[in-house]
C-alpha positions as CSV (number, residue, x, y, z in Angstrom):
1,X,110.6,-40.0,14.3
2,X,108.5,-37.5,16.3
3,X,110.4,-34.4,17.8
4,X,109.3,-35.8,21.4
5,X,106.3,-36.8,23.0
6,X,104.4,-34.6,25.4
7,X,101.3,-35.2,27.6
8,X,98.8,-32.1,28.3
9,X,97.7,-32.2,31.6
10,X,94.5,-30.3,33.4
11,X,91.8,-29.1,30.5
12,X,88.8,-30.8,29.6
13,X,90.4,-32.8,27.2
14,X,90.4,-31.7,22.9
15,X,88.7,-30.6,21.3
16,X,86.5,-28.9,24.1
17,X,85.3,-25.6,24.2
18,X,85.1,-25.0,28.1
19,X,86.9,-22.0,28.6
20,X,90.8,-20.3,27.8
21,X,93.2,-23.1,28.6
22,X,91.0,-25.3,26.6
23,X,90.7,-22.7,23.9
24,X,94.6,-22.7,24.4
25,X,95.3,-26.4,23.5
26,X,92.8,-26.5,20.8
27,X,95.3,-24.4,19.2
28,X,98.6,-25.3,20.6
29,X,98.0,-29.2,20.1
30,X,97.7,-29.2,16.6
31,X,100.1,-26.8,16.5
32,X,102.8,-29.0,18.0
33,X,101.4,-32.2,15.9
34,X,102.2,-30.3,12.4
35,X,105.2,-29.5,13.8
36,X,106.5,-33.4,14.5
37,X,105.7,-34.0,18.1
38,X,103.9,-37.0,20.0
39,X,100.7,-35.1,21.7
40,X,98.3,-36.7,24.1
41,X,95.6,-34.8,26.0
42,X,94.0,-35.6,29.1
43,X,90.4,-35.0,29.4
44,X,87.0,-35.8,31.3
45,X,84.1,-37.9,30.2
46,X,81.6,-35.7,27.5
47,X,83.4,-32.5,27.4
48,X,85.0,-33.2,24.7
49,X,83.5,-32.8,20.9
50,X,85.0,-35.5,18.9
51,X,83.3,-34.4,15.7
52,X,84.5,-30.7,15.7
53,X,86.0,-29.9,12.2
54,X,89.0,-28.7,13.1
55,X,89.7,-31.6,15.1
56,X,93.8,-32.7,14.4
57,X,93.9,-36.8,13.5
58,X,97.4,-36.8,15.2
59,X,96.2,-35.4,18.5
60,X,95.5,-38.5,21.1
61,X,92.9,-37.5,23.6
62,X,93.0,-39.7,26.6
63,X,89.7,-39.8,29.1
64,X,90.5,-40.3,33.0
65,X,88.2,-40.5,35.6
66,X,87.3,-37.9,38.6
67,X,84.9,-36.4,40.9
68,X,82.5,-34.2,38.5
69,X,82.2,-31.2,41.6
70,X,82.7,-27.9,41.9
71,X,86.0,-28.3,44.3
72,X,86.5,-31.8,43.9
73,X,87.1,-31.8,40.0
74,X,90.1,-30.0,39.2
75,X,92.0,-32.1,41.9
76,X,90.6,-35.8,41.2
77,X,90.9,-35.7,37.4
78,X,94.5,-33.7,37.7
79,X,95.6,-36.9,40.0
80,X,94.1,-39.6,37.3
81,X,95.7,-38.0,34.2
82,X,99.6,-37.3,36.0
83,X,99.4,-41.0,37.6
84,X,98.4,-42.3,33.5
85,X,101.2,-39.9,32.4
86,X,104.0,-41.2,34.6
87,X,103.0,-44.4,33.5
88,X,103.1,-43.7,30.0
89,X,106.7,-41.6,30.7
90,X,106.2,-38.8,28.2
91,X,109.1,-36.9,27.2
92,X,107.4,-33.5,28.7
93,X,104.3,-32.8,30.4
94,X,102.2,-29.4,30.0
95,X,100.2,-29.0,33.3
96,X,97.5,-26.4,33.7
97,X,96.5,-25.0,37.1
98,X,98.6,-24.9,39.7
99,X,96.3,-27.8,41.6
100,X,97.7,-29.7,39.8
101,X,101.4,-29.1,42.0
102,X,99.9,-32.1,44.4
103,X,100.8,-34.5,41.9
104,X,104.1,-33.2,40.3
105,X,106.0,-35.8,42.5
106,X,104.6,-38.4,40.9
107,X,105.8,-37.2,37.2
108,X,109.4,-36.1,39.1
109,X,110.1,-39.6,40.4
110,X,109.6,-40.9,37.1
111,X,111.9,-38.6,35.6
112,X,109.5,-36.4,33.4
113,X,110.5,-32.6,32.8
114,X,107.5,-30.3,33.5
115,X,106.2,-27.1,32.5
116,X,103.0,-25.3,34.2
117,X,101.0,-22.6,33.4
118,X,100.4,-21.3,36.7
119,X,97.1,-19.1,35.6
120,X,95.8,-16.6,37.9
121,X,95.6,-16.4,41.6
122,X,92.8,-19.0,42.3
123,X,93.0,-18.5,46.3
124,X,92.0,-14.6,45.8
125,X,89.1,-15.9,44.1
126,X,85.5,-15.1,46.0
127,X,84.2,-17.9,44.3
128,X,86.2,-20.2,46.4
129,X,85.4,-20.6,50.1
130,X,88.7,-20.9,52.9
131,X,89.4,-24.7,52.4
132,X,89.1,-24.3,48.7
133,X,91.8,-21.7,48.8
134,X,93.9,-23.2,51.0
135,X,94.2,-26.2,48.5
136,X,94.9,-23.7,45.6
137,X,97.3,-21.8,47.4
138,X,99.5,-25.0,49.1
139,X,99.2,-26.2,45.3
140,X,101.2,-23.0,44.2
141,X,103.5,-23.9,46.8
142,X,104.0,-27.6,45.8
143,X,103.9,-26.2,42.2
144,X,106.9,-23.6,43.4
145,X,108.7,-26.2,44.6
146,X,108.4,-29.3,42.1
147,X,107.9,-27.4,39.1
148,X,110.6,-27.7,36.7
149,X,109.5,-24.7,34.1
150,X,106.8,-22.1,35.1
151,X,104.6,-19.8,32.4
152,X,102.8,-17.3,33.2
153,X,100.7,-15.0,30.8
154,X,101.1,-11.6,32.5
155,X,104.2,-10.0,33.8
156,X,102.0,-8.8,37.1
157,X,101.6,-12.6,37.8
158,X,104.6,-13.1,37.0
159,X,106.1,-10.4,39.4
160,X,103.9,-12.1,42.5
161,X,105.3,-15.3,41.6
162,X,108.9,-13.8,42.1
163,X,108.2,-11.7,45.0
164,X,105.7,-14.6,46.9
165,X,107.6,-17.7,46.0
166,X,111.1,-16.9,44.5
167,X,110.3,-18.3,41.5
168,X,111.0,-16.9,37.8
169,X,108.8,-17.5,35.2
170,X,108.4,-17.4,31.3
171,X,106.4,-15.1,29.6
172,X,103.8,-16.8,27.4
173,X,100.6,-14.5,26.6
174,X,97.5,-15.8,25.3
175,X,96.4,-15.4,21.7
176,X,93.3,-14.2,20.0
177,X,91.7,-15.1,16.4
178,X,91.1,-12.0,13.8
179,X,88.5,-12.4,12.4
180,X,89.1,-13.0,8.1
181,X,85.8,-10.9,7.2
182,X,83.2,-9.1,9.2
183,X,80.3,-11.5,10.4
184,X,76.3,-10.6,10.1
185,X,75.0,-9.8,13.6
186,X,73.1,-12.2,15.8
187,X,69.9,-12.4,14.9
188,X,67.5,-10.3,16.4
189,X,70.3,-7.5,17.2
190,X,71.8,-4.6,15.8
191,X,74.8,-3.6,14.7
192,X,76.8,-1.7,17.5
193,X,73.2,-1.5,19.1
194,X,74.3,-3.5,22.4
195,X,76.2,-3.9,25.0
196,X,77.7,-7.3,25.4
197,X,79.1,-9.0,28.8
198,X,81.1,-12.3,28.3
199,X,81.7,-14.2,31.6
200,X,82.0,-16.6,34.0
201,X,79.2,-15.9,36.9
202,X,81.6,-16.1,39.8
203,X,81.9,-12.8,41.7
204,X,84.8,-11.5,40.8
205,X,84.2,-10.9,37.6
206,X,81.9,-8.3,38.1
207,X,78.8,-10.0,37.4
208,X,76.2,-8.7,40.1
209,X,77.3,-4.9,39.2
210,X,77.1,-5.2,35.9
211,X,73.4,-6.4,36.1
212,X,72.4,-3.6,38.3
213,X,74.1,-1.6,35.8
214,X,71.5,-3.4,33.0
215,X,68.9,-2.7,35.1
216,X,69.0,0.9,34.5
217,X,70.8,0.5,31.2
218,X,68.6,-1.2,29.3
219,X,66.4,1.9,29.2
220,X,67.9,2.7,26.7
221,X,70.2,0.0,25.0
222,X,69.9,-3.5,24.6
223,X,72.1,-5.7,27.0
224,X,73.5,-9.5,25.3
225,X,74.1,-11.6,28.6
226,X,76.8,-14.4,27.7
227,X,78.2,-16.9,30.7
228,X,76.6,-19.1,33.5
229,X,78.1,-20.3,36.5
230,X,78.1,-23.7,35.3
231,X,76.9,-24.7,38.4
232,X,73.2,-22.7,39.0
233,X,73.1,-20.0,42.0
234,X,72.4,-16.8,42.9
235,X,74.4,-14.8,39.8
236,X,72.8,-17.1,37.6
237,X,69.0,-16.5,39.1
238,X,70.0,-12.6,38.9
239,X,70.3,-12.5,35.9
240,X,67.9,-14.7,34.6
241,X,65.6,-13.2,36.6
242,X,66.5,-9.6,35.1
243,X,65.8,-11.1,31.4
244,X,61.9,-11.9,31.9
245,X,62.0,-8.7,33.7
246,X,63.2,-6.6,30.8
247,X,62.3,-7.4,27.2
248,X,65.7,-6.0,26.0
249,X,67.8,-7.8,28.6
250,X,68.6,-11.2,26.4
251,X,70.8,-14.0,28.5
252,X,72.2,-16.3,25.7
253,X,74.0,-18.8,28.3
254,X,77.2,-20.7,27.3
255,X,78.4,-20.4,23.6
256,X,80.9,-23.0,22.1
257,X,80.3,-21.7,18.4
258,X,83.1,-19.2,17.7
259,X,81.5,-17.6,15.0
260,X,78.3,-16.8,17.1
261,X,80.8,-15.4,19.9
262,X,83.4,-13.7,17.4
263,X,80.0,-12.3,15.8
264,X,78.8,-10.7,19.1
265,X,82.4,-9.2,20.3
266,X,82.6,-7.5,16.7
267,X,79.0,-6.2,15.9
268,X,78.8,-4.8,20.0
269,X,78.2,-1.0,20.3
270,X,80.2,-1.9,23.8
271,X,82.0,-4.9,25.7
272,X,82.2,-5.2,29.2
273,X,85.1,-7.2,30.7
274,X,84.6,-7.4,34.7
275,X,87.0,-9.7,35.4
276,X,89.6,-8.4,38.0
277,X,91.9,-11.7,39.3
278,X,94.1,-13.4,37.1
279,X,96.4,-12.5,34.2
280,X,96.1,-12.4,30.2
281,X,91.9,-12.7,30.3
282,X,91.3,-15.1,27.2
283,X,87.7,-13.5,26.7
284,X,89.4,-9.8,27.0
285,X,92.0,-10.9,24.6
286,X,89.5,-12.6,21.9
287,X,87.3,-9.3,22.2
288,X,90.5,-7.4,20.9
289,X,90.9,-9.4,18.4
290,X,87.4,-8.7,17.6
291,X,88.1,-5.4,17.5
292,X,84.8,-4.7,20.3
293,X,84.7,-1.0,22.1
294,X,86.1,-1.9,25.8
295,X,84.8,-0.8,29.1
296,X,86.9,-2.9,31.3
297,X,86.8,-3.2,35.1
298,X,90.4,-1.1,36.2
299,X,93.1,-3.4,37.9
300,X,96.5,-3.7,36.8
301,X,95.7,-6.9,35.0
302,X,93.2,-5.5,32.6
303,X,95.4,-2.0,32.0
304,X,98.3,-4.9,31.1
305,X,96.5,-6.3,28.4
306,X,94.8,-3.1,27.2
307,X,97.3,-0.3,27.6
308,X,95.1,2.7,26.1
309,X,92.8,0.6,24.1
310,X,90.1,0.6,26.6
311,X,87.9,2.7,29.3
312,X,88.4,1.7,32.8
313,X,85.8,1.9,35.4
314,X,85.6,0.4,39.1
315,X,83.6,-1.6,40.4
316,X,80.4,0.1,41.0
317,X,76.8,-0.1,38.8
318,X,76.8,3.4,38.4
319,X,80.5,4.1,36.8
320,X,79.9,1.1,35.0
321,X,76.3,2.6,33.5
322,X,77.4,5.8,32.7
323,X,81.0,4.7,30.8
324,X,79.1,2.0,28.5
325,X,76.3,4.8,27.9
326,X,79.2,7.1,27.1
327,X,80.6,4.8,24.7
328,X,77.3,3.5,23.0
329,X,76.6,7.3,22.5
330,X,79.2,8.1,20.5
331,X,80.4,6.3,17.1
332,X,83.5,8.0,17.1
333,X,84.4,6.5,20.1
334,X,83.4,3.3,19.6
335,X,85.7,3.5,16.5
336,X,89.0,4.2,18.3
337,X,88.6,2.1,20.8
338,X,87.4,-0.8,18.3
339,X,90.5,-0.6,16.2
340,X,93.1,0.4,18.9
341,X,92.2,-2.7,20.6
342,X,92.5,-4.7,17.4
343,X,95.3,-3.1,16.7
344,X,97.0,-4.1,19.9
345,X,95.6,-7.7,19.8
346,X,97.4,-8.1,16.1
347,X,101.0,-6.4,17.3
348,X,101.1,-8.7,21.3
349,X,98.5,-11.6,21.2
350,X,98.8,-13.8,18.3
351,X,98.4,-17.6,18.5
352,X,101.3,-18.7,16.0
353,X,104.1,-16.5,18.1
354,X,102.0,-18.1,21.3
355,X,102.6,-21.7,19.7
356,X,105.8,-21.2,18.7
357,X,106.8,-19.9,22.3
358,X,104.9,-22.9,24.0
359,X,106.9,-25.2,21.7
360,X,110.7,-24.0,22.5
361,X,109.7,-23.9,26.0
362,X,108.3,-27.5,26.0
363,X,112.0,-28.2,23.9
364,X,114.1,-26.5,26.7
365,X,112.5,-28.4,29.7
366,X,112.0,-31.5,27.6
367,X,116.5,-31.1,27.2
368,X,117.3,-30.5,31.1
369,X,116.4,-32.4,33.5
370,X,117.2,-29.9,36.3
371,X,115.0,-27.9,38.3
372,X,114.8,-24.0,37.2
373,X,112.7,-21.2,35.4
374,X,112.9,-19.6,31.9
């Protein structure tokens, strides 16, 4: 007899490789499969790779239907996969994305215990325009209200939760892979002979500095471009644009291969991380892991995550140019930062605790039916 049965609501679907909450239940699924329980996962049409090796046997992935947009998605497919689930009466339901709060009616009138991981703070995102914010924010406040157990993977998201809708949280970082062995460098590079940016193009992760930053940059270095907006626009023309421009400005696009991305993070002479809204950053965390020399955009998020194990710069193309010149200049640098970071990553942000957390969480709301916080 399986432990219990839980549905996984708001990702892609598994296996995919979209972005940190899918990363997230490509490990916590099969995590909580070994371990005895019923797991289903709700994803869209072809973002999904079926044939991935580490694919778990026991892991149901169930395909809804939705609006494929950029502000329509997130909403239509959340509303397919909770009005499945509460047919389906699951014992627990893990919901990602606080959009998804519309809907957590549905699964409370049928008696199913949930637990969401709220993520960052969508409606401060300049990626969003006023209506899409609007729907993010009024999803937090349905997710406030409805919500039976909230996560959150940084204590500063989980202090705006308390002080913006009295609501406690649990405390549930992200995790990172170490690497077994050190992998050959990309092809075409050079050991600790790059700096490396690994993003989202959306504005505020520091996208449009970091190229002008490049700009003058690769004078001297050569710059490794990951990311895309997913969607085409103007980040995405900048930056392509600045890679015919300059010969040692490559833009690699998307990566789903771990070992091409864990290669990059741990062969860089210098990562980047730009991103300044949210909480736990999965890329910021994985790059740790990695053991990659950090020059990371300074908010509170970042210097959460990072303690001393980075260099914190604001916002502007010329701090950011001279700290990653600083840092691709000296070796000795590089090295502390490399293994502090790795060090840290090891000691805070390791997927089996992370599992294991997500599990007796999923238990404890799975047991009471009431409404509360951990």
């Amino acid at each position: 007899m399986p432990i219990g049965s839980v549905a996984i609501i708001g990702t892609r679907g598994y296996p995919s490789f979209y972005g940190g909450f899918e990363t997230l239940i490509r490990k916590l699924a099969p995590f909580l499969a070994d371990r005895g329980w019923d797991v289903s996962v709700y994803g869209r049409p072809g973002t999904t790779d079926d044939c991935a090796s580490d694919r778990h046997p026991q892991v149901e992935s169930i395909t809804t239907r939705g609006i494929e947009s950029k502000t329509m998605s997130t909403l239509t497919y959340g509303a397919s996969s909770v009005l499945d689930a509460a047919r389906r009466r699951p014992d627990v339901a893990l919901v990602m994305n606080v959009a998804n709060g519309y809907w957590l009616p549905a699964l409370k009138a049928r008696r199913i215990p949930t637990v969401i991981n709220v993520d960052g703070i969508e409606w401060e995102r300049a990626k969003w325009g006023t209506l899409a914010k609007t729907v993010f924010k009024s999803g937090a406040q349905m997710t406030a209200r409805f919500g039976d157990v909230l996560v959150c993977d940084s204590h500063e998201i989980a202090s705006y939760w308390r002080e913006n809708f009295r609501r406690d949280s649990v405390f549930i970082a992200y995790g990172g892979d170490i690497p077994s062995r050190k992998l050959p460098t990309v092809k075409g590079l050079r050991r600790q002979g790059y700096a490396l940016m690994v993003a989202r193009f959306v504005p505020e992760n520091t996208v449009s500095e970091f190229v002008d930053a490049a700009e003058t940059l690769s004078d001297l270095h050569d710059i490794v471009i990951v990311g895309s907006s997913g969607y085409g626009g103007p980040l995405d023309d900048k930056v392509r644009a600045l890679s015919q421009r300059r010969e040692r400005v490559i833009w690699m696009g998307q990566i789903a291969d771990d070992s091409k991305l864990f290669s990059l993070w741990q062969n860089a002479g210098t990562y980047f991380h730009g991103h300044s809204v949210g909480g736990t950053n999965p890329a910021l965390v994985q790059a740790m892991a990695c053991g990659a020399p950090t020059v990371a955009r300074n908010t509170v998020y970042n210097r959460e995550v990072l303690e001393d194990s980075g260099v914190f710069v604001a916002p502007d193309p010329g701090d950011i140019a001279n700290a990653i010149h600083s840092v691709m200049n000296s070796p000795q640098l590089q090295r502390s930062l490399g293994i502090g970071a790795q060090e840290r990553a090891q000691a805070v942000y390791q997927w089996d605790d992370i599992c294991a957390h997500y599990e007796n969480t999923l238990r404890v709301a799975m047991r009471s039916k009431t409404r509360g916080c951990g």
